[in-house]
C-alpha positions as CSV (number, residue, x, y, z in Angstrom):
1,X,123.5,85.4,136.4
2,X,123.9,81.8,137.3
3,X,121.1,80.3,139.9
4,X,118.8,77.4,140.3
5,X,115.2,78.3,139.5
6,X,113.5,75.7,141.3
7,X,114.2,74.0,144.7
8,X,115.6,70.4,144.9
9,X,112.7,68.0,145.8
10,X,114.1,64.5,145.9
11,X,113.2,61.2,147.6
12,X,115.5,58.0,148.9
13,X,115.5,55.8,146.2
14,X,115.2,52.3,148.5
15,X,115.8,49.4,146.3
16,X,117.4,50.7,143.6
17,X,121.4,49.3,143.1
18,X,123.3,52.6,142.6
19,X,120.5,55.3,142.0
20,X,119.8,56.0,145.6
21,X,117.6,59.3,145.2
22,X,114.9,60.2,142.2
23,X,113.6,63.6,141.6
24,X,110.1,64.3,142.4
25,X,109.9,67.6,140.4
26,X,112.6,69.1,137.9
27,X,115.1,70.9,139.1
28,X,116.3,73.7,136.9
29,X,119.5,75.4,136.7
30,X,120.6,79.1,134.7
31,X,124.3,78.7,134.0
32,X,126.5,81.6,132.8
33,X,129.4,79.0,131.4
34,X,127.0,76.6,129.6
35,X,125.1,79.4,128.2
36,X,121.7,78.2,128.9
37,X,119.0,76.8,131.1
38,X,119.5,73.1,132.1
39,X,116.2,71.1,132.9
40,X,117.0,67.8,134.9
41,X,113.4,66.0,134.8
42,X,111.3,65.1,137.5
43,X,111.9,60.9,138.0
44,X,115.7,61.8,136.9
45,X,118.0,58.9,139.9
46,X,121.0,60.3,141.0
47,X,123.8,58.9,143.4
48,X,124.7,62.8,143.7
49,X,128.3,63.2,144.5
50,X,130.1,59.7,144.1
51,X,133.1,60.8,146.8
52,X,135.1,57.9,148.0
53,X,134.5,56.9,152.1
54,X,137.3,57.1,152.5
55,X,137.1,58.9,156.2
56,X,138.9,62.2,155.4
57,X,137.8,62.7,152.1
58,X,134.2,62.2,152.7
59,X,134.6,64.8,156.1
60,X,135.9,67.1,153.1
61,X,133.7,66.7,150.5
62,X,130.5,64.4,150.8
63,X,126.8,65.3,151.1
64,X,128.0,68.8,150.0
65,X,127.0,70.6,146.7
66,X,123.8,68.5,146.6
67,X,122.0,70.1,143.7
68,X,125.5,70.9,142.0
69,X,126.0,67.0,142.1
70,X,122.4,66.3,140.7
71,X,123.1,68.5,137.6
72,X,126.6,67.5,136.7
73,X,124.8,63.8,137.0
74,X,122.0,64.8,134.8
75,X,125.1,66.5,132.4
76,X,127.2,63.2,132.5
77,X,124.5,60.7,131.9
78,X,122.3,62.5,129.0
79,X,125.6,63.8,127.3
80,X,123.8,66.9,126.8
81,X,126.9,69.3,127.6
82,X,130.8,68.3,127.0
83,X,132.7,67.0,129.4
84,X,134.4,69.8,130.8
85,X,131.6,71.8,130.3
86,X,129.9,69.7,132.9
87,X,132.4,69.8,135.2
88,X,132.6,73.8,135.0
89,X,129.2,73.8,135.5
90,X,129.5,71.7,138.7
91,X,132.4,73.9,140.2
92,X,130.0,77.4,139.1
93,X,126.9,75.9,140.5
94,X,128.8,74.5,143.3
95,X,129.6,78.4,143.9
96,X,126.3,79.8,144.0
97,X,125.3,77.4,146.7
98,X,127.9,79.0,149.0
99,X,130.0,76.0,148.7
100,X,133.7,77.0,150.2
101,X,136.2,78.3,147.4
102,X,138.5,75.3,148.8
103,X,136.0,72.7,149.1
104,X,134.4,73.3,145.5
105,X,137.9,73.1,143.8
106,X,138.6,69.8,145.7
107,X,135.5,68.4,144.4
108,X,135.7,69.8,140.8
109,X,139.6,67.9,140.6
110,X,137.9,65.0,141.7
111,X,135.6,65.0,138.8
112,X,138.1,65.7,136.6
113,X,140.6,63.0,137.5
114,X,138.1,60.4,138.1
115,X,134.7,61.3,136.3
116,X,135.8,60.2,133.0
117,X,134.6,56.9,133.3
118,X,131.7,57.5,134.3
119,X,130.3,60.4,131.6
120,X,128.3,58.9,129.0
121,X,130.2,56.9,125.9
122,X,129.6,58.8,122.9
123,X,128.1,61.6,124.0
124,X,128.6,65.7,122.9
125,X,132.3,66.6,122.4
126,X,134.0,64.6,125.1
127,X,137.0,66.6,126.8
């Protein structure tokens, strides 16, 4: 059964360019569709979900899915999961947050149409 195992502890990242909170503590993550238990380490920055201001889709999607957002970042950035895989663990751990049906399939096209460029060059199996 998929489900985060810790809480998210996090702190504003002042200073820092794009990285605008760091982890205080890991946060781990069980996930059904990766098959396995995803660490992301304490001191791990994250932007968590990069959605456009744009005003209506930010009153759609942003500061939703918060710890979702930190471990498809953690995904992206360390390669440690394909592509896809990444983004199917977003939209399933988006889910078991109690993030609307509607809302987490918004977000999960988003990171499929405009994610790429941003998951790290070189990394496990891109797709």
């Amino acid at each position: 059964m998929s489900r985060f195992l810790t809480p998210l502890d996090m702190r504003d990242n002042e200073g820092a360019a794009d990285e605008k909170w760091v982890l205080l503590a890991p946060l781990v993550y069980e996930s059904d569709v990766a098959g396995r238990v995803i660490t992301v380490p304490a001191g791990f920055p994250t932007d968590l979900a990069s959605v456009p201001r744009l005003p209506v889709v930010y009153s759609l999607c942003g500061n939703v899915a918060r710890r979702a957002a930190v471990v498809h970042d953690y995904l992206y950035t360390s390669g440690r999961a394909p592509r896809h895989v990444a983004d199917a663990v977003f939209l399933e751990a988006s889910a078991v947050i109690g993030v609307a049906g509607w809302r987490r399939w918004l977000m999960w096209a988003g990171v499929r149409i405009g994610g790429a460029s941003h998951y790290a060059p070189g990394s496990a199996a891109e797709a």
